[in-house]
TORVEX-721732 format. One record per residue: residue in three letters; x, y, z of N, C-alpha, C in turn; residue number from 1. Coordinates in steps of 0.2 Angstrom, whole numbers, plus 5000, padded with zeros to 4 digits. Layout:
! residues N
+-----+------+------+------+------+------+------+------+------+------+-----+
|   r |   nu |   nv |   nw |  cau |  cav |  caw |   cu |   cv |   cw |   k |
+-----+------+------+------+------+------+------+------+------+------+-----+
| ALA |    X |    Y |    Z |    X |    Y |    Z |    X |    Y |    Z | NUM |
...
+-----+------+------+------+------+------+------+------+------+------+-----+
***
This chain:
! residues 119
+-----+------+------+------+------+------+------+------+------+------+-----+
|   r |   nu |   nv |   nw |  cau |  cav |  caw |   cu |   cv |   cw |   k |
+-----+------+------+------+------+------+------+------+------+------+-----+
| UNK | 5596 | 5437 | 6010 | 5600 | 5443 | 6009 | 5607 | 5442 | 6008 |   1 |
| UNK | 5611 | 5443 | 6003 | 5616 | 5443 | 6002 | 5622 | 5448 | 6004 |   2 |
| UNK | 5625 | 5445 | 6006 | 5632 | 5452 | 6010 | 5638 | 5449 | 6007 |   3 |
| UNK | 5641 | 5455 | 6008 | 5648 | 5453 | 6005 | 5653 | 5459 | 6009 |   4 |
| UNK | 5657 | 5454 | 6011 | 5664 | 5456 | 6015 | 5673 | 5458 | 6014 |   5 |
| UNK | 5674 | 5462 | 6013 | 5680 | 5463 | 6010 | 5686 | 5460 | 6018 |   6 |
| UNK | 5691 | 5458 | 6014 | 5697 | 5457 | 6018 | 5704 | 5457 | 6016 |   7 |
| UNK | 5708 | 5460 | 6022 | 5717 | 5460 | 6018 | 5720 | 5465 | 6022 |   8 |
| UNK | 5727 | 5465 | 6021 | 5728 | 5472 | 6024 | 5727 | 5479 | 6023 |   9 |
| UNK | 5728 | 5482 | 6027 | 5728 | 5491 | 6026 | 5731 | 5493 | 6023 |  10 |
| UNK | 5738 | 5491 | 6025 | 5745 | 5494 | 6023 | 5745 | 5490 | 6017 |  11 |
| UNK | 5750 | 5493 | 6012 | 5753 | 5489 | 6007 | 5762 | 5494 | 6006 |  12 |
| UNK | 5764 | 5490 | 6007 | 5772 | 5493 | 6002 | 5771 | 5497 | 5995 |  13 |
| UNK | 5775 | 5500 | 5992 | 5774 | 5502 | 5984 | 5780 | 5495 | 5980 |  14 |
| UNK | 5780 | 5492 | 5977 | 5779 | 5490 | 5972 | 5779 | 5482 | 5973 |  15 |
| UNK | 5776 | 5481 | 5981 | 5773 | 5476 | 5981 | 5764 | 5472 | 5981 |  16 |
| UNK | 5762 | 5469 | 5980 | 5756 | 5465 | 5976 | 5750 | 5466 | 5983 |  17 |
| UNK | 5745 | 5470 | 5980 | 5739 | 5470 | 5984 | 5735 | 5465 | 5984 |  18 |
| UNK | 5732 | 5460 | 5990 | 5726 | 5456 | 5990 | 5724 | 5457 | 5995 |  19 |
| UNK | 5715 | 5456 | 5991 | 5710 | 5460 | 5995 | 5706 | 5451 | 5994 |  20 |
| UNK | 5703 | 5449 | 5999 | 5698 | 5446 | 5998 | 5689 | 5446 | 6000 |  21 |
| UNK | 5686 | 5444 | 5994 | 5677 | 5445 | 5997 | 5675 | 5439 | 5997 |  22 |
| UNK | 5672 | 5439 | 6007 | 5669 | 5432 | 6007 | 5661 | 5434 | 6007 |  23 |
| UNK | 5656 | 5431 | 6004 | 5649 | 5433 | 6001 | 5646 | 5425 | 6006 |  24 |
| UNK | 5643 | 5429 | 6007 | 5636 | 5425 | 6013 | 5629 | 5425 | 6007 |  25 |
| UNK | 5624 | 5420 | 6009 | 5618 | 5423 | 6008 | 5616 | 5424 | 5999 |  26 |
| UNK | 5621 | 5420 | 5998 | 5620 | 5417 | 5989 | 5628 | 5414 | 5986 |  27 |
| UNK | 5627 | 5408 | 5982 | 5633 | 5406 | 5978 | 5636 | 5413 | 5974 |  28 |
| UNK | 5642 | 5412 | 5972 | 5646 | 5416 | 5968 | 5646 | 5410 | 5962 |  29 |
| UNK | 5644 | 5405 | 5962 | 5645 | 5400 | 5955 | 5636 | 5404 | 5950 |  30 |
| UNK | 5632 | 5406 | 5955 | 5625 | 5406 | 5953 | 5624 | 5411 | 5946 |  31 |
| UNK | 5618 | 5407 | 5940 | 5620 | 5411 | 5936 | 5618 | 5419 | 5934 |  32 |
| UNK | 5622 | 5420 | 5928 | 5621 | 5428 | 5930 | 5623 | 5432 | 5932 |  33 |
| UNK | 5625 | 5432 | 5939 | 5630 | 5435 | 5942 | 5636 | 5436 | 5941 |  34 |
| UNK | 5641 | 5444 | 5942 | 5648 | 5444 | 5940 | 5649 | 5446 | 5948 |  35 |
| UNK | 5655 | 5446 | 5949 | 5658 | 5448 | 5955 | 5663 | 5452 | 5954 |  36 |
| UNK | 5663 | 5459 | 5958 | 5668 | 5464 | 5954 | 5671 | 5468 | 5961 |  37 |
| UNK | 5678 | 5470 | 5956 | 5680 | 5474 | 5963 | 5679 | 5480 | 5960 |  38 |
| UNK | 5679 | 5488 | 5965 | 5676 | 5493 | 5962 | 5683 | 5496 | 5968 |  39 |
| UNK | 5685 | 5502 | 5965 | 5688 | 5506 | 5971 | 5688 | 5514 | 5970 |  40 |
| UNK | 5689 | 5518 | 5975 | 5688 | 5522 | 5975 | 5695 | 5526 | 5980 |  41 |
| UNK | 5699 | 5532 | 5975 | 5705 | 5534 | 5980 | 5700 | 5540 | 5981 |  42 |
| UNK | 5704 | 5544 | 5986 | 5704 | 5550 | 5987 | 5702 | 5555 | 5986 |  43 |
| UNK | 5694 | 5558 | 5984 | 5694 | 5566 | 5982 | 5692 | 5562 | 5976 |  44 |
| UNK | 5691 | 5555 | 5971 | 5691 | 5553 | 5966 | 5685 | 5550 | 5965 |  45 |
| UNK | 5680 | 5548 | 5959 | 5676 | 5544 | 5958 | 5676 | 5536 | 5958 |  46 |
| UNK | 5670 | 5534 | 5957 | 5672 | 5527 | 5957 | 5675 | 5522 | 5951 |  47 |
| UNK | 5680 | 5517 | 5951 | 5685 | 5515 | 5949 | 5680 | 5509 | 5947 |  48 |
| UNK | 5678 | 5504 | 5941 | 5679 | 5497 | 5941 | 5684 | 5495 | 5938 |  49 |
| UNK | 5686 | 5490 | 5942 | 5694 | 5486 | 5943 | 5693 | 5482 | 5938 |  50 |
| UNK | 5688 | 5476 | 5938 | 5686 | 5471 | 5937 | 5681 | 5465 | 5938 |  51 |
| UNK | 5680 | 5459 | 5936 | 5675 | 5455 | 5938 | 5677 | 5449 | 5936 |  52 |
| UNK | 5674 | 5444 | 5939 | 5674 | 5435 | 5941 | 5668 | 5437 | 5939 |  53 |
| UNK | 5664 | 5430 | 5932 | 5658 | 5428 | 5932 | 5657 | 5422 | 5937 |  54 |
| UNK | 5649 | 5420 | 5937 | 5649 | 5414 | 5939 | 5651 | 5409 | 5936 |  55 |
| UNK | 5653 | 5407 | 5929 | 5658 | 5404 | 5926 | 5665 | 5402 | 5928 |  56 |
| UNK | 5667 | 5409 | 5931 | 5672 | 5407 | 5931 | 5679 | 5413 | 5928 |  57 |
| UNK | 5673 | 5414 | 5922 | 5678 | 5421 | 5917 | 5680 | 5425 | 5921 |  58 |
| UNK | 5685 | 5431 | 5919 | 5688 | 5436 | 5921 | 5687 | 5441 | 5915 |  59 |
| UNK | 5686 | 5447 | 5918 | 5686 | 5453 | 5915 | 5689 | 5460 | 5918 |  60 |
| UNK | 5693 | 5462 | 5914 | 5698 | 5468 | 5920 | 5697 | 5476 | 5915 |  61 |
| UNK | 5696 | 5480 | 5919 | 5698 | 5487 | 5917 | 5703 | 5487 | 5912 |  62 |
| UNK | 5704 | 5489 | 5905 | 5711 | 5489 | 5902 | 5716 | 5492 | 5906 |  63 |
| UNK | 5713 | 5498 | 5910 | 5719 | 5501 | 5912 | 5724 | 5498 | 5918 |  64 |
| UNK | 5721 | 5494 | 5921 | 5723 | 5490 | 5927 | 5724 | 5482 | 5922 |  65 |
| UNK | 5723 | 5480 | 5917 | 5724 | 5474 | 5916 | 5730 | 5470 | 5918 |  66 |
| UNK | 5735 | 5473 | 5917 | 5743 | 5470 | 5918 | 5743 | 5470 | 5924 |  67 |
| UNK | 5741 | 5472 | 5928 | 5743 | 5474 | 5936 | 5737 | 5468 | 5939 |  68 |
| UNK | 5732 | 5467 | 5935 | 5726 | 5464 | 5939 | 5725 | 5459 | 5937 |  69 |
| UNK | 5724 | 5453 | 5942 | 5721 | 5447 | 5943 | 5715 | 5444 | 5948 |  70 |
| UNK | 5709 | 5442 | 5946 | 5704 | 5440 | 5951 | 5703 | 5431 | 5950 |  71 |
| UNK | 5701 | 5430 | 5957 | 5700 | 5422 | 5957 | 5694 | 5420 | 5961 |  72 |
| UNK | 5695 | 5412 | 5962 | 5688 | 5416 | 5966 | 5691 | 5404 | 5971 |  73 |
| UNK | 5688 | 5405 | 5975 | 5690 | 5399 | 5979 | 5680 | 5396 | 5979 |  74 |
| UNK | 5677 | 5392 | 5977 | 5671 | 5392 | 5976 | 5669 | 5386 | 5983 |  75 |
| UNK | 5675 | 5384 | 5985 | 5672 | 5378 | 5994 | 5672 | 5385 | 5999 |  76 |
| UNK | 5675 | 5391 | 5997 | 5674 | 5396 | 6003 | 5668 | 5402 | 6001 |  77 |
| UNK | 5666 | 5400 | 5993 | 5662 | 5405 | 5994 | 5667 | 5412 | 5992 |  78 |
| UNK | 5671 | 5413 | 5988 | 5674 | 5421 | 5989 | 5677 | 5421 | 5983 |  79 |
| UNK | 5679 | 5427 | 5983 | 5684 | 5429 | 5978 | 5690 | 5434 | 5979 |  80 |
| UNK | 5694 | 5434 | 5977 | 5701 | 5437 | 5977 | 5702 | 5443 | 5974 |  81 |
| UNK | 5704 | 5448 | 5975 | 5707 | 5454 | 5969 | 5718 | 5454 | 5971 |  82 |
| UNK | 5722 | 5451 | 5968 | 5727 | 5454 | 5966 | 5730 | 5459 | 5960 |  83 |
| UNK | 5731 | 5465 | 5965 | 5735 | 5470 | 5962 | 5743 | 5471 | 5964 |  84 |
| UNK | 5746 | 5469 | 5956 | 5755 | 5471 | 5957 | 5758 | 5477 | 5956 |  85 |
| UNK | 5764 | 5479 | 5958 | 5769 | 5482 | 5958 | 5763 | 5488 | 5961 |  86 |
| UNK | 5759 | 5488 | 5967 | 5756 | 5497 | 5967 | 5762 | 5502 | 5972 |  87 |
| UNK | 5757 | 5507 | 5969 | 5761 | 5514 | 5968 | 5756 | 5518 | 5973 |  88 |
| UNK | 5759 | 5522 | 5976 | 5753 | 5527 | 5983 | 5747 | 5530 | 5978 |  89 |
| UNK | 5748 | 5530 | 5972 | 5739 | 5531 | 5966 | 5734 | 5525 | 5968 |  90 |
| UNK | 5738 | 5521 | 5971 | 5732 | 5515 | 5969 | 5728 | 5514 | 5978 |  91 |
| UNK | 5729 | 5518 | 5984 | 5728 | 5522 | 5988 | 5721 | 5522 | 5988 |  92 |
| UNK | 5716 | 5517 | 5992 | 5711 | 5520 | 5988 | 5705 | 5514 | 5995 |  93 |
| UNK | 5698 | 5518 | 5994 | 5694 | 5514 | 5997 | 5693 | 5506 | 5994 |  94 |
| UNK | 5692 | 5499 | 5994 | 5692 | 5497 | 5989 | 5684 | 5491 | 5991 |  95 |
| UNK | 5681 | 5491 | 5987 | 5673 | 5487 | 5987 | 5675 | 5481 | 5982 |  96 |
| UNK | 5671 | 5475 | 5987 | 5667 | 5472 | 5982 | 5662 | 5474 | 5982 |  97 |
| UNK | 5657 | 5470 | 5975 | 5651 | 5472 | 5974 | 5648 | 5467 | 5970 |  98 |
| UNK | 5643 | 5464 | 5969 | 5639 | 5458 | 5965 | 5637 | 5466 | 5959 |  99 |
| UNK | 5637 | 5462 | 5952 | 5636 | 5465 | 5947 | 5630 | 5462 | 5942 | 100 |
| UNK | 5626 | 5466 | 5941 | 5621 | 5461 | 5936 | 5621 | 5466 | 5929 | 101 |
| UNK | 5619 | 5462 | 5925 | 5619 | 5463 | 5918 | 5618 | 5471 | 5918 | 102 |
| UNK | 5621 | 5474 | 5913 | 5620 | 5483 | 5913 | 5623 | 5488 | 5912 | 103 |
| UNK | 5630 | 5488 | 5916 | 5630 | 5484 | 5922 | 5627 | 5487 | 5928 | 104 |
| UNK | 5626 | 5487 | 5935 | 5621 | 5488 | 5939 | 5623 | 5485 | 5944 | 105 |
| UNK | 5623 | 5487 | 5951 | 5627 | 5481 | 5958 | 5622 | 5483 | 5961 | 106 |
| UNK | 5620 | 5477 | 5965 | 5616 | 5479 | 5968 | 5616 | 5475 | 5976 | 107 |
| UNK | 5622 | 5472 | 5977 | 5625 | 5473 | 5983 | 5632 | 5473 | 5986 | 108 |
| UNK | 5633 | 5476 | 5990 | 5640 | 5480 | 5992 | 5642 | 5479 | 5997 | 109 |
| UNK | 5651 | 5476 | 5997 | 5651 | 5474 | 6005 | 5654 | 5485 | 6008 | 110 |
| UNK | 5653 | 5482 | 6012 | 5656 | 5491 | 6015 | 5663 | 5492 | 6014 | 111 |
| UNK | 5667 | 5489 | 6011 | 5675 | 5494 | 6010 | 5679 | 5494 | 6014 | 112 |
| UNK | 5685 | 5492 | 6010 | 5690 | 5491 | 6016 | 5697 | 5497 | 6011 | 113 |
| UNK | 5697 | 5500 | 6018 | 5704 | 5507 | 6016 | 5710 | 5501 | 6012 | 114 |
| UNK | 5715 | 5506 | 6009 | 5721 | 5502 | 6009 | 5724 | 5508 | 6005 | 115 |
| UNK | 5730 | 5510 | 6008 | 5736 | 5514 | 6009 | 5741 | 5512 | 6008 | 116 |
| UNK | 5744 | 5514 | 6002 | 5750 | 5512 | 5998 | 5756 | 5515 | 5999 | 117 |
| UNK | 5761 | 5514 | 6004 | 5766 | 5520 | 6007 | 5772 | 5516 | 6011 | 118 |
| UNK | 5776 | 5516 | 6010 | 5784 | 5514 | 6015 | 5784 | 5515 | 6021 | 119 |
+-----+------+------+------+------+------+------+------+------+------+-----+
***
């Protein structure tokens, strides 16, 4: 069974750099076929994909978040990273990882971690 756990702070400053990290138990992040992705979701709003880390290695970002987003991944811990710069109270939001398969299609979820963008 695969799980996956989001971590980082609650709070964030506005025009300082969100990081979020997902530690994944219960299967590699190198295995293939699998992307690793952050999804988010603000307020009163639908769900958001941010981006995704293949097994490889690649990176793939939302156009609209590309200049703002960076994902990595640390493969002796198992995990992956979402950095987001310069955020603004919009970016205010629930924020998931999620394992992605071809489609695309997720089909496991860590449970979400808040993060609120305010002075």
């Amino acid at each position: 069974q695969v799980q996956l756990q989001e971590s980082g702070p609650g709070l964030v400053k506005p025009s300082q750099t969100l990081s979020l990290t997902c530690t994944v138990s219960g299967g590699s992040i190198t295995t293939s076929d699998y992307y690793w992705s952050w999804i988010r979701q603000p307020p009163e709003k639908g769900l958001e994909w941010m981006g995704a880390i293949a097994y490889s290695g690649s990176t793939y970002y939302n156009p609209s978040l590309k200049s703002r987003t960076s994902i990595s991944r640390d493969t002796s811990k198992n995990q992956f990273t979402l950095q987001l710069s310069s955020v603004t109270p919009e970016d205010t939001a629930l924020y998931y990882c999620a394992r992605e398969l071809a489609g695309p299609s997720y089909d496991y979820w860590g449970q979400g971690t808040q993060v609120t963008v305010s002075s």
